[in-house]
DOTORMI-499843 format. One record per atom (N, C-alpha, C, CB): residue number from 1; residue in three letters; chain; atom name; z negated, y negated, x. Coordinates in pm, whole numbers. Each point is the difference from the previous one (the first is absolute). Glycine has a CB too. Example, Ala and Ser with C-alpha at 12.3 -4.5 7.8 and 13.67 -1.06 7.14 Angstrom:
residues 2
(1, ALA, A, N, (-780, 569, 1319))
(1, ALA, A, CA, (0, -119, -89))
(1, ALA, A, C, (0, -120, 90))
(1, ALA, A, CB, (-125, 117, -189))
(2, SER, A, N, (197, -222, 154))
(2, SER, A, CA, (-6, -119, 82))
(2, SER, A, C, (-73, -109, -77))
(2, SER, A, CB, (215, 63, 118))
***
This chain:
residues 147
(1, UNK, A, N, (-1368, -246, -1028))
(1, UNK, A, CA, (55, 135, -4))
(1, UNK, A, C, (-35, 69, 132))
(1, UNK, A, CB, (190, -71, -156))
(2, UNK, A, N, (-277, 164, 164))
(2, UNK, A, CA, (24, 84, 37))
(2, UNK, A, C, (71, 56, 144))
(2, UNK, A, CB, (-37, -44, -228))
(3, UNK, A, N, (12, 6, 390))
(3, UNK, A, CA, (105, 60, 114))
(3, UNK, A, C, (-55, 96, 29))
(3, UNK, A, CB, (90, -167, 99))
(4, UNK, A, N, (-4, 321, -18))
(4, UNK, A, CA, (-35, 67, 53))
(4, UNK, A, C, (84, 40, 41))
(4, UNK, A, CB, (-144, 12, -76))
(5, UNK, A, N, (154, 53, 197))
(5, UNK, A, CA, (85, 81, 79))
(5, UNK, A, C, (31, 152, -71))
(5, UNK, A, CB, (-103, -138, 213))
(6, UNK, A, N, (281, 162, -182))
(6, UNK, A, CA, (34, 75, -84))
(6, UNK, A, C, (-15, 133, 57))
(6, UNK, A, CB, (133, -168, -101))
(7, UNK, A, N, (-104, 271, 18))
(7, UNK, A, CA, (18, 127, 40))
(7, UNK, A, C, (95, 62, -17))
(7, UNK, A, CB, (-163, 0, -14))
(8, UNK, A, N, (179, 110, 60))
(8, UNK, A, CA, (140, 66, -62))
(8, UNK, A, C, (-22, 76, -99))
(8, UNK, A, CB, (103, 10, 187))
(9, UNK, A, N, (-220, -14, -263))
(9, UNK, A, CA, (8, 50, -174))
(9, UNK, A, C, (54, -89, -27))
(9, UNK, A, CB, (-176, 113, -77))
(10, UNK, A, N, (183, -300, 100))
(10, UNK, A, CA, (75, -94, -63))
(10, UNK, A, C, (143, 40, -32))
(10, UNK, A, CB, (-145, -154, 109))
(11, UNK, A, N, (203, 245, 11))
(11, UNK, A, CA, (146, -24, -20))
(11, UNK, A, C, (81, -1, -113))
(11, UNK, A, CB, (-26, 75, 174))
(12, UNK, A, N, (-8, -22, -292))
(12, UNK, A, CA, (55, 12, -81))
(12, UNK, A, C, (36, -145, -38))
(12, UNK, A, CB, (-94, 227, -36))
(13, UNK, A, N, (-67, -248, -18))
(13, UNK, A, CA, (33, -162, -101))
(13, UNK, A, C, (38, -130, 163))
(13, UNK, A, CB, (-272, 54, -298))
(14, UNK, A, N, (260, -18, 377))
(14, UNK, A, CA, (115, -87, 89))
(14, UNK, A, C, (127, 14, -45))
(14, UNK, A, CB, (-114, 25, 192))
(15, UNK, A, N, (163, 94, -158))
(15, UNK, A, CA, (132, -8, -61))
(15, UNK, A, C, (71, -7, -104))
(15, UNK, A, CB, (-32, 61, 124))
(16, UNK, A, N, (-60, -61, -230))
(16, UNK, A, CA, (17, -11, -156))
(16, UNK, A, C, (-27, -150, 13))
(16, UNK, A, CB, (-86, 248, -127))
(17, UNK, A, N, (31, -353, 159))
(17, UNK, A, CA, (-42, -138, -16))
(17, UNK, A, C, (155, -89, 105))
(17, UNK, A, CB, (-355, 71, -23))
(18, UNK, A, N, (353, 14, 116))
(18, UNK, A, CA, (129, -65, 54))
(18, UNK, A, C, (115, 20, -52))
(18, UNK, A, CB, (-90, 8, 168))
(19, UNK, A, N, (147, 122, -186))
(19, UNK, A, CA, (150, -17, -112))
(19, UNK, A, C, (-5, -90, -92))
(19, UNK, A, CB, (45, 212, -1))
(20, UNK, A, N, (-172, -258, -72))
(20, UNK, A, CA, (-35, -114, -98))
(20, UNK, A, C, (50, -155, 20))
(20, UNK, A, CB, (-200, 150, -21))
(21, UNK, A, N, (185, -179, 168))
(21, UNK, A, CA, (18, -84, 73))
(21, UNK, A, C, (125, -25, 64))
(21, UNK, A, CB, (-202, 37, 1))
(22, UNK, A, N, (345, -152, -96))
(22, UNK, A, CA, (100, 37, 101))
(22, UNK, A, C, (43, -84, 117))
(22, UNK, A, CB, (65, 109, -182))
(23, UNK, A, N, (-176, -211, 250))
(23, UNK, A, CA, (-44, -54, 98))
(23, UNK, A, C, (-34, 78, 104))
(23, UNK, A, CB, (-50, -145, -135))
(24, UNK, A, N, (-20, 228, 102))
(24, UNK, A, CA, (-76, 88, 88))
(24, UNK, A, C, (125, 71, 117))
(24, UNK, A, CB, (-211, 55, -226))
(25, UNK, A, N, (171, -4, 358))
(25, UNK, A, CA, (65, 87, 85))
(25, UNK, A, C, (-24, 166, -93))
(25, UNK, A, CB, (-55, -184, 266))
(26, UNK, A, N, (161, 212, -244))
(26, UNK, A, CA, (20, 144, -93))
(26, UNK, A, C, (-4, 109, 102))
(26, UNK, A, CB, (162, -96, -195))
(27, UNK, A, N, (-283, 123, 247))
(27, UNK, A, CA, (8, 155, 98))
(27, UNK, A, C, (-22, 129, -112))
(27, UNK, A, CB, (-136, -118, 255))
(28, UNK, A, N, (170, 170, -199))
(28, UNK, A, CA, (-4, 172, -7))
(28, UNK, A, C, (-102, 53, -31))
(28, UNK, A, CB, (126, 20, 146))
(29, UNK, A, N, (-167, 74, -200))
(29, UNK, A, CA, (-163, 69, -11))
(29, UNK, A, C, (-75, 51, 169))
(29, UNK, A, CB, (95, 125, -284))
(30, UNK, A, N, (36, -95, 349))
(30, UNK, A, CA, (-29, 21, 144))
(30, UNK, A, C, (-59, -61, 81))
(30, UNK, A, CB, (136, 71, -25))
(31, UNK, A, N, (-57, -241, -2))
(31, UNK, A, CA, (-53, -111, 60))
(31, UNK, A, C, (-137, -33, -35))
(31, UNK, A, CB, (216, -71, 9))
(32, UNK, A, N, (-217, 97, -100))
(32, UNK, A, CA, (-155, -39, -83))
(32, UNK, A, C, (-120, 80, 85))
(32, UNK, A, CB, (116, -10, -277))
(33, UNK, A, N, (-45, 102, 298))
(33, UNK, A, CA, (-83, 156, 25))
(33, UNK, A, C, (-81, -38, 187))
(33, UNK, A, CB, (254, 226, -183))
(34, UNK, A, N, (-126, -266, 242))
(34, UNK, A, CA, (-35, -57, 156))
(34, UNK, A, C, (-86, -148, -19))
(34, UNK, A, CB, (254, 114, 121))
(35, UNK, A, N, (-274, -160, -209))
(35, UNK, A, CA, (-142, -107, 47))
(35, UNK, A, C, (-74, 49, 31))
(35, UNK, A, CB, (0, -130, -108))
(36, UNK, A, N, (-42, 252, 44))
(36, UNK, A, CA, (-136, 78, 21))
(36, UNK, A, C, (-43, 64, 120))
(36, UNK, A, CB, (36, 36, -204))
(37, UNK, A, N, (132, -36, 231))
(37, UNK, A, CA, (-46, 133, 159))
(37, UNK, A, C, (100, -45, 121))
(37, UNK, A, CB, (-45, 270, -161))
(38, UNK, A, N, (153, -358, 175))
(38, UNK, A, CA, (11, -37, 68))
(38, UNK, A, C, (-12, -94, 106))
(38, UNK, A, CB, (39, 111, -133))
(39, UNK, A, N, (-25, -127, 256))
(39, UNK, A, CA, (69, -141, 103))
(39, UNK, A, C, (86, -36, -34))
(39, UNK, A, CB, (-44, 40, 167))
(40, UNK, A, N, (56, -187, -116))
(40, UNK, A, CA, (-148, -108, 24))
(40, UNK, A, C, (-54, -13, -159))
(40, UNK, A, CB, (102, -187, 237))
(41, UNK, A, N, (-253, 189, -145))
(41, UNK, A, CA, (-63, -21, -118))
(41, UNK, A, C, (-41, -84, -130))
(41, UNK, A, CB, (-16, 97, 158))
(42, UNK, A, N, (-1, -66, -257))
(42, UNK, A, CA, (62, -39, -101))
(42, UNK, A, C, (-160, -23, -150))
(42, UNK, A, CB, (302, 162, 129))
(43, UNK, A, N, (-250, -295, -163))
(43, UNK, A, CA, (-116, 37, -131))
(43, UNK, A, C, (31, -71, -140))
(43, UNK, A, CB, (-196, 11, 183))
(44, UNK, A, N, (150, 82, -299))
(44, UNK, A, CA, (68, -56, -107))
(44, UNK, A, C, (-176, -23, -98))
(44, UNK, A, CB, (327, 152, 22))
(45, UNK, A, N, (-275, -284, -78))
(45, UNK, A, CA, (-116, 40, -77))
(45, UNK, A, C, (86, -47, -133))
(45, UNK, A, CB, (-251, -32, 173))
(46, UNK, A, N, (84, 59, -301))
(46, UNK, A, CA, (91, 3, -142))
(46, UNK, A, C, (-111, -87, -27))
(46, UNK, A, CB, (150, 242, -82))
(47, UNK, A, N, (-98, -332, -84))
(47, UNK, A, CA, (-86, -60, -66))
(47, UNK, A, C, (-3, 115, -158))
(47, UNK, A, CB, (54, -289, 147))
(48, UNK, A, N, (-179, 297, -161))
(48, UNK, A, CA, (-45, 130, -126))
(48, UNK, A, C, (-63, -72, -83))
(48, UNK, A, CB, (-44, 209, 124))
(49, UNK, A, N, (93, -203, -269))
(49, UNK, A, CA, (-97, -15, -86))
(49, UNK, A, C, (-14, 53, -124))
(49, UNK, A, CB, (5, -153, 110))
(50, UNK, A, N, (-136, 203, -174))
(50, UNK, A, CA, (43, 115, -107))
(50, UNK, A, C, (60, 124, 56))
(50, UNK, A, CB, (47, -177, -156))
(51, UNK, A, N, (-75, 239, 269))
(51, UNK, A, CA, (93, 82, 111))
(51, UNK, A, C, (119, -33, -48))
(51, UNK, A, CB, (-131, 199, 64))
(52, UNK, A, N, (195, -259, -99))
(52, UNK, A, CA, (165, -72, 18))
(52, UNK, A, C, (24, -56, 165))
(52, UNK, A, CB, (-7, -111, -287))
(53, UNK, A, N, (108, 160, 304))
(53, UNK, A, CA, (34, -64, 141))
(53, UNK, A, C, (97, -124, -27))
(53, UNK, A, CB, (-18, 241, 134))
(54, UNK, A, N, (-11, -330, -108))
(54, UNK, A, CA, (53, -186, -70))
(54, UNK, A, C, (70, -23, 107))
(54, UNK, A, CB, (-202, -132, -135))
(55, UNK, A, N, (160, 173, 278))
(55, UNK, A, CA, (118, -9, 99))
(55, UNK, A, C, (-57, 25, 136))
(55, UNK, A, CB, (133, -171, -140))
(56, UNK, A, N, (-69, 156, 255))
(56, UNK, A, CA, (-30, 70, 147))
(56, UNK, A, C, (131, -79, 75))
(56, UNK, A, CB, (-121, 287, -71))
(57, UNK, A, N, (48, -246, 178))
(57, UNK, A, CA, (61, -78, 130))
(57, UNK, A, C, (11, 71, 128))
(57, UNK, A, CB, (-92, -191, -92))
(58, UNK, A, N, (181, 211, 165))
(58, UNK, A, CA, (3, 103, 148))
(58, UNK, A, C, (62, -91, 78))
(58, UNK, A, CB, (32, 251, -75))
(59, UNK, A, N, (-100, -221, 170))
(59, UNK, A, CA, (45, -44, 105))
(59, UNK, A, C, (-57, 44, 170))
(59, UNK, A, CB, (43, -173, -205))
(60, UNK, A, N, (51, 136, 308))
(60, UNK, A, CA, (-24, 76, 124))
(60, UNK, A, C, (-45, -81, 98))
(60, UNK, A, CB, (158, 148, -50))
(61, UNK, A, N, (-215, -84, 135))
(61, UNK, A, CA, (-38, -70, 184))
(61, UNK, A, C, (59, 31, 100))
(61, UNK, A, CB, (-186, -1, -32))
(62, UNK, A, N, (371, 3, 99))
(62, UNK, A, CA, (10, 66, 57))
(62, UNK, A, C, (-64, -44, 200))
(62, UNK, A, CB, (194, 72, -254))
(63, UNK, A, N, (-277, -201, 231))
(63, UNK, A, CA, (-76, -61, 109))
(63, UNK, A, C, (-68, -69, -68))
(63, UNK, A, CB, (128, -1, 172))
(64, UNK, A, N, (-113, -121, -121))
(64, UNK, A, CA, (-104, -163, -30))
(64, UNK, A, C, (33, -22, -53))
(64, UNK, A, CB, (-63, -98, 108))
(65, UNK, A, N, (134, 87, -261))
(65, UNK, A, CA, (42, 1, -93))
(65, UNK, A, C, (1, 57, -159))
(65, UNK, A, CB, (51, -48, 206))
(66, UNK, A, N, (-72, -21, -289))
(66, UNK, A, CA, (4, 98, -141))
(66, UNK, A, C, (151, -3, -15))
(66, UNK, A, CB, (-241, -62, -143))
(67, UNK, A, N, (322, 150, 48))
(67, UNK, A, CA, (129, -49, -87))
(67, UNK, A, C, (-22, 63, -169))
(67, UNK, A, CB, (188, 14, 252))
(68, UNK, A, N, (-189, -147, -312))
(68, UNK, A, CA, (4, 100, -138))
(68, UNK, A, C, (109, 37, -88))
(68, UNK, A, CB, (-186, -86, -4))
(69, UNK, A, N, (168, 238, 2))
(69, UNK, A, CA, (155, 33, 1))
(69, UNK, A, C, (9, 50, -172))
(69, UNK, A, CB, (40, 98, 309))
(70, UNK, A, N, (-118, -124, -413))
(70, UNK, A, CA, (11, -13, -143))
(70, UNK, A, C, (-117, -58, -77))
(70, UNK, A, CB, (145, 186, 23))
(71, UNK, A, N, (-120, -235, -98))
(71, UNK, A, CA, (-131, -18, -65))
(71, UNK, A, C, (61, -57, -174))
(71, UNK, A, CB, (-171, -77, 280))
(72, UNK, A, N, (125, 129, -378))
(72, UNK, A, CA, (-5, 23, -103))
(72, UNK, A, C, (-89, 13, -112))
(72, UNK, A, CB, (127, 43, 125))
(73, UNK, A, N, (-72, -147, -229))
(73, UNK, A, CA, (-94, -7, -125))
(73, UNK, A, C, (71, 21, -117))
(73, UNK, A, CB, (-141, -153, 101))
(74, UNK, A, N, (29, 243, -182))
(74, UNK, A, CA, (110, 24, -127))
(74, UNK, A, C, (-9, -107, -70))
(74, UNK, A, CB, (-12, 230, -32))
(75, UNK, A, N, (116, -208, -40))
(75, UNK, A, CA, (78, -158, -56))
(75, UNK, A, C, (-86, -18, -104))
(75, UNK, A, CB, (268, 13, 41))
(76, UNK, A, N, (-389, 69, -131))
(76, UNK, A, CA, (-80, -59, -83))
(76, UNK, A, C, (-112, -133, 26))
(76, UNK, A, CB, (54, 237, -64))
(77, UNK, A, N, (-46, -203, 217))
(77, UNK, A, CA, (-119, -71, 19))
(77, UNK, A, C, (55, -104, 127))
(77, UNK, A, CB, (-193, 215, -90))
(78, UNK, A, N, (294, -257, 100))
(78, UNK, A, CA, (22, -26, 83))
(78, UNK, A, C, (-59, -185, -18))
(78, UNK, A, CB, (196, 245, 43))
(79, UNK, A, N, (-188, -315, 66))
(79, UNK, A, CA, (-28, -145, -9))
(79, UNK, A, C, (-167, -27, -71))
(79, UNK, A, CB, (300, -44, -32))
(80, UNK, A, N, (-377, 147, 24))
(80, UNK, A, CA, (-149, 25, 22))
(80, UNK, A, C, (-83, -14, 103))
(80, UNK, A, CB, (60, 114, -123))
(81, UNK, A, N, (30, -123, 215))
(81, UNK, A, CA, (-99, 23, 171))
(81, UNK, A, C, (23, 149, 39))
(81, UNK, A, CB, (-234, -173, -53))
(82, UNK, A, N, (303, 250, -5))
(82, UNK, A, CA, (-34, 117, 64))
(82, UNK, A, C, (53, 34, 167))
(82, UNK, A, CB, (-1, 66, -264))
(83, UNK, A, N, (148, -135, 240))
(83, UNK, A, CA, (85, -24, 147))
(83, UNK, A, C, (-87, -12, 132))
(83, UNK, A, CB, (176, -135, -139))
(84, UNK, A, N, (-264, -58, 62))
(84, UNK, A, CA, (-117, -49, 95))
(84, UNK, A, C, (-65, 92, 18))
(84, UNK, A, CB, (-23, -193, -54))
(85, UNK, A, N, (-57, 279, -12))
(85, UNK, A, CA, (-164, 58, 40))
(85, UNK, A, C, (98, 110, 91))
(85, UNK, A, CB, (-239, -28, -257))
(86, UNK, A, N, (345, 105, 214))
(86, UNK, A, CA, (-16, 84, 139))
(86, UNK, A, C, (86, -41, 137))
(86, UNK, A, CB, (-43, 194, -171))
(87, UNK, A, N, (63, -308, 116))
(87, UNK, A, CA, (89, -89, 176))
(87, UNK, A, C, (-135, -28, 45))
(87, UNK, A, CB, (264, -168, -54))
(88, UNK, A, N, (-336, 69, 30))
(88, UNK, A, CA, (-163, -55, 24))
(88, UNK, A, C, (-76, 134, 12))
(88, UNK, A, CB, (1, -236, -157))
(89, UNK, A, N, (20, 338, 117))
(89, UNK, A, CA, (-102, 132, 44))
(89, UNK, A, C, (51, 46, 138))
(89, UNK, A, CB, (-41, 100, -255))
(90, UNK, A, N, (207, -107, 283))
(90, UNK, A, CA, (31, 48, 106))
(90, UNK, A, C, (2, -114, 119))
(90, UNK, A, CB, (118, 182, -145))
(91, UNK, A, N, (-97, -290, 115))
(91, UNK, A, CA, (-25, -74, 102))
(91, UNK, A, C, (-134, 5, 77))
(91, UNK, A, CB, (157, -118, -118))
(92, UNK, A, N, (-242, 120, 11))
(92, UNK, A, CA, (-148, 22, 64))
(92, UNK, A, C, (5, 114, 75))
(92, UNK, A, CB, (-124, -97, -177))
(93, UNK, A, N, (153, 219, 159))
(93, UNK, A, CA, (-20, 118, 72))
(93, UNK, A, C, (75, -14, 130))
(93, UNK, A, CB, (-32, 136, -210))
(94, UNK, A, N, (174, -235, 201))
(94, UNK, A, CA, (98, -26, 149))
(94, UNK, A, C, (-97, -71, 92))
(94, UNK, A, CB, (253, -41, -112))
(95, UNK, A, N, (-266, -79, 103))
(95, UNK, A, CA, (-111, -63, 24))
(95, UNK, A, C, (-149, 42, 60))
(95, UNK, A, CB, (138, -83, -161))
(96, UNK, A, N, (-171, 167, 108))
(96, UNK, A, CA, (-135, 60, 62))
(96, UNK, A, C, (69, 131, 100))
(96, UNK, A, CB, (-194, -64, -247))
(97, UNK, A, N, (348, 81, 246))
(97, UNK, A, CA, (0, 158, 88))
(97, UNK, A, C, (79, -154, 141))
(97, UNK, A, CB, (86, 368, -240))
(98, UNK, A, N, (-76, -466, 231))
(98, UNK, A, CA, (14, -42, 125))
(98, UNK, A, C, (183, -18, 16))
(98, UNK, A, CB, (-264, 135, 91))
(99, UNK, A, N, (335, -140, -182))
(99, UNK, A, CA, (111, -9, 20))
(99, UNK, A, C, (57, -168, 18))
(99, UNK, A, CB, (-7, 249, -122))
(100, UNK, A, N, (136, -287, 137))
(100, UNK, A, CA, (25, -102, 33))
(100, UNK, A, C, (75, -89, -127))
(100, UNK, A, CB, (-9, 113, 247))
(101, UNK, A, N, (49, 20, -323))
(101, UNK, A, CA, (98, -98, -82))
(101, UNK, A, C, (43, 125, -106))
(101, UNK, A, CB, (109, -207, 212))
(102, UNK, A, N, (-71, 116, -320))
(102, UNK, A, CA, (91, 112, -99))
(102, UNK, A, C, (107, -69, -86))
(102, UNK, A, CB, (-209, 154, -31))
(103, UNK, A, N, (300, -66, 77))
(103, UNK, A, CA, (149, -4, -88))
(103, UNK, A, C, (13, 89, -57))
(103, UNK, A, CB, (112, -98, 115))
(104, UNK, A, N, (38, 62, -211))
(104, UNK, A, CA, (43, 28, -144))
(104, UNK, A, C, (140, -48, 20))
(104, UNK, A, CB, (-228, -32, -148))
(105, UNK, A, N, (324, 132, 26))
(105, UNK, A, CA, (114, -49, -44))
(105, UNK, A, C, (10, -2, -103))
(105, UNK, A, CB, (77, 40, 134))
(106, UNK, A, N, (-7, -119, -215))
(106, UNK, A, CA, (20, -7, -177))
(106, UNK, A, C, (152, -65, -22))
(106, UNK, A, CB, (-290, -58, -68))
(107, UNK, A, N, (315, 104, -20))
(107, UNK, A, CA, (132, -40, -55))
(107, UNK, A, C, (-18, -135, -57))
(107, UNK, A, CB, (73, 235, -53))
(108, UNK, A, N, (48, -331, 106))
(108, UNK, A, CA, (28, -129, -24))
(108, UNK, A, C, (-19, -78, -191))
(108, UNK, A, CB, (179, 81, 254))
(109, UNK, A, N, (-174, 23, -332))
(109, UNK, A, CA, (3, -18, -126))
(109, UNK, A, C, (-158, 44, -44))
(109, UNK, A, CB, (283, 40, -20))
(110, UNK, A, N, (-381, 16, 86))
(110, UNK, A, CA, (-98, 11, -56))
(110, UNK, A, C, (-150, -110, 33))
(110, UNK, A, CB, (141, 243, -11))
(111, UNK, A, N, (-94, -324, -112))
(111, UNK, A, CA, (-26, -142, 54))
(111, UNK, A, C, (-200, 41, -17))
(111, UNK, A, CB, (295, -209, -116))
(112, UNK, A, N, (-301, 284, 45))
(112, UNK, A, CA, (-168, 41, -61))
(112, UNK, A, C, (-59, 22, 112))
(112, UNK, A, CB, (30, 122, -216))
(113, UNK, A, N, (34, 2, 306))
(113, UNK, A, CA, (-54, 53, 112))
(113, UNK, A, C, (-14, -119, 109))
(113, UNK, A, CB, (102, 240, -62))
(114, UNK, A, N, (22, -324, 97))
(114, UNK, A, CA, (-25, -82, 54))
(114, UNK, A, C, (-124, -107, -8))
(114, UNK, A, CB, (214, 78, -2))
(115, UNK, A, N, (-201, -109, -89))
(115, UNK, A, CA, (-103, -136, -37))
(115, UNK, A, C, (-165, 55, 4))
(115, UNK, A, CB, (204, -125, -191))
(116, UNK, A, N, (-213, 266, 180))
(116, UNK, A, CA, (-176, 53, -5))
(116, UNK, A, C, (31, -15, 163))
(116, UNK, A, CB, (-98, 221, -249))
(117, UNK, A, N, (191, -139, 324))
(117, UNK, A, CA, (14, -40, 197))
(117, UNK, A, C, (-82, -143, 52))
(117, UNK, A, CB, (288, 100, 1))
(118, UNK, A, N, (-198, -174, -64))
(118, UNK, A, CA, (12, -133, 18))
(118, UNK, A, C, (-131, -20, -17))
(118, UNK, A, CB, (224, -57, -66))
(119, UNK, A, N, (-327, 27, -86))
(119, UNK, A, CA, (-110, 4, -16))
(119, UNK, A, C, (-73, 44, 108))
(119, UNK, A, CB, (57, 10, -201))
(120, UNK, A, N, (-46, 115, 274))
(120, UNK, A, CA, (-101, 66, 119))
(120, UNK, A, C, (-6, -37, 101))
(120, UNK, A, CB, (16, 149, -65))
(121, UNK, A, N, (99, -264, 73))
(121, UNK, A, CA, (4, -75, 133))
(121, UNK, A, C, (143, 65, 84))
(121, UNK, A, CB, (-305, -34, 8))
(122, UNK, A, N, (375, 150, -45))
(122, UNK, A, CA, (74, 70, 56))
(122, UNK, A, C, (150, -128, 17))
(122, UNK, A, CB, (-139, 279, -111))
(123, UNK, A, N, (185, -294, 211))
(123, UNK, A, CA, (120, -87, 42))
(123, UNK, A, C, (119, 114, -3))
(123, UNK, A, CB, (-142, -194, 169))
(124, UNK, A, N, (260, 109, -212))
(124, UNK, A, CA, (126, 55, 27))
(124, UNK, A, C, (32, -32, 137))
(124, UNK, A, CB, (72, -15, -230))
(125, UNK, A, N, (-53, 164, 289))
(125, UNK, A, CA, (28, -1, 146))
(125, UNK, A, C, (186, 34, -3))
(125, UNK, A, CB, (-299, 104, 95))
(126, UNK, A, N, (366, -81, -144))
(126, UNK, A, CA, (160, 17, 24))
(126, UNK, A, C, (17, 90, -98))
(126, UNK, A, CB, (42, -36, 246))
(127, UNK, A, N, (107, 73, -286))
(127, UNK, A, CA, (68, 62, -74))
(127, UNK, A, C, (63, 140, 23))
(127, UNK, A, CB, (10, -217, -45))
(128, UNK, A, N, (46, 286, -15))
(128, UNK, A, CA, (54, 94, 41))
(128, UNK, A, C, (149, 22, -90))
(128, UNK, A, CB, (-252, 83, 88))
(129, UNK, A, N, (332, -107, -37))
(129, UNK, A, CA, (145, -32, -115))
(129, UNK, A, C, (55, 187, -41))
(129, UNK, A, CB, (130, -311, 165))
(130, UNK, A, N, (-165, 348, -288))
(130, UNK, A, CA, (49, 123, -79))
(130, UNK, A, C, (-101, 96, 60))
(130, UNK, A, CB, (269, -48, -37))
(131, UNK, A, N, (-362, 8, 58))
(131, UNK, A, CA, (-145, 64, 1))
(131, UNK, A, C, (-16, 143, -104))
(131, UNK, A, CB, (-97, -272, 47))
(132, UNK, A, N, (106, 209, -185))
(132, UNK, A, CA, (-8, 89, -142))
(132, UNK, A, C, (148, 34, -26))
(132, UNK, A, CB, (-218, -126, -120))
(133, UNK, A, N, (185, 251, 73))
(133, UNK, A, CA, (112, 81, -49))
(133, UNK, A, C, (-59, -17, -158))
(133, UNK, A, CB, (76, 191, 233))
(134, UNK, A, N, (59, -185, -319))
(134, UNK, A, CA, (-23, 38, -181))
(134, UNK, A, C, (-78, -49, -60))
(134, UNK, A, CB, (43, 170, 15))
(135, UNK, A, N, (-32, -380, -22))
(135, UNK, A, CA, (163, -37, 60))
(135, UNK, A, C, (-63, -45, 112))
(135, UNK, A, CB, (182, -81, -195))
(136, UNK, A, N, (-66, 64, 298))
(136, UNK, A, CA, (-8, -53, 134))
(136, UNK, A, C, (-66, -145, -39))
(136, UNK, A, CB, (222, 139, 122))
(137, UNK, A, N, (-289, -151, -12))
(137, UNK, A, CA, (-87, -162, 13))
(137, UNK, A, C, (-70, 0, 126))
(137, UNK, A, CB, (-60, -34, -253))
(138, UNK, A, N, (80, -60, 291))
(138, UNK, A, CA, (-90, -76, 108))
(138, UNK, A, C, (-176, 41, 11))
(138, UNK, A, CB, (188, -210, -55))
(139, UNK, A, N, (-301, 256, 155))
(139, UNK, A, CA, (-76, 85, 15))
(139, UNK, A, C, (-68, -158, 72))
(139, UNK, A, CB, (113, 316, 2))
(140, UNK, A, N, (-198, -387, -43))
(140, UNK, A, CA, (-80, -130, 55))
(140, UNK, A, C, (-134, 62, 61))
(140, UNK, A, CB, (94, -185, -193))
(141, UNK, A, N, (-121, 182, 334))
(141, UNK, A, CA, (-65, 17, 115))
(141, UNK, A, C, (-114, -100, -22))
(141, UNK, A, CB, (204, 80, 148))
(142, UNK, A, N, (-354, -29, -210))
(142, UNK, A, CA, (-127, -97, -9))
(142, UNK, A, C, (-96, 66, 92))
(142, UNK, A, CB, (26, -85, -250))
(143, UNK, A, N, (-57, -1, 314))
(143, UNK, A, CA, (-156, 29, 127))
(143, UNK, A, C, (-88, -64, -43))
(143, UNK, A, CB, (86, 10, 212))
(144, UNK, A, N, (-215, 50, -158))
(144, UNK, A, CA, (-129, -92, -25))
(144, UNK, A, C, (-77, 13, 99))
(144, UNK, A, CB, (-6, 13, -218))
(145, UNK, A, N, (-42, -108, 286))
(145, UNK, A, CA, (-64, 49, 152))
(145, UNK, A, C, (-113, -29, -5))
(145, UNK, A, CB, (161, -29, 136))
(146, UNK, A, N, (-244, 125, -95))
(146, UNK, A, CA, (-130, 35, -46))
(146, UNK, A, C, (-140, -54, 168))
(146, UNK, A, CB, (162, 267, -214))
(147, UNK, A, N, (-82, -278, 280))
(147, UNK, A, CA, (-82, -42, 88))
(147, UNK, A, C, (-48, -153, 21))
(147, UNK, A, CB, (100, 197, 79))
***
């Protein structure tokens, strides 16, 4: 399938593919709106196919560091690889810009998200107790150190 870096014509079917998703972090159309143009800088890419957007991923640099702060697949296709090809698309791009490492948070119950982490080599680095709101849960702290 298909990576490319997104645009903000995407925004729509971003935010139409994430309400889909009730794993997913739930921002705002606003929030969506500042990947594009705000600090620190920031990059999302999508997996496309059939111009269907199957899913996307954002995340920031606010130094030596990535954090990925959503990433999302619609639930048709999910457990295909699509998760992999754009974690493995973005790692490659962290990796070649010289950074040191990249973290993530995920909710304690989303055992799917976890286990593709795990697969990438990503370690559970600590917890975060009532992390997630609706319902409250525990927010599990994964690094992957790239150097």
């Amino acid at each position: 399938m298909p990576i490319r870096p997104a645009t903000l014509t995407d925004l729509p079917a971003l935010l139409a593919l994430e309400r889909q998703s009730p794993t997913a972090a739930h921002w705002s159309e606003q929030q969506y709106r500042a990947v594009f143009t705000s600090e620190p800088r920031r990059l999302s890419l999508v997996a496309e196919e059939s111009a269907a957007l199957q899913g996307f991923l954002v995340a920031r640099t606010p130094d030596h560091e990535w954090e990925i702060e959503n990433i999302v697949v619609a639930m048709a296709v999910r457990r295909i690889g699509v998760g992999t090809s754009l974690l493995r698309a973005f790692l490659d791009l962290a990796r070649r810009s010289g950074v040191k490492a990249v973290f993530l948070e995920v909710r304690e119950s989303n055992h799917g998200a976890r286990s593709l982490y795990q697969k990438l080599s990503f370690c559970e680095a600590g917890r975060r107790r009532r992390y997630y709101r609706d319902p409250d849960e525990d927010g599990l702290h994964y690094r992957l150190d790239l150097s």
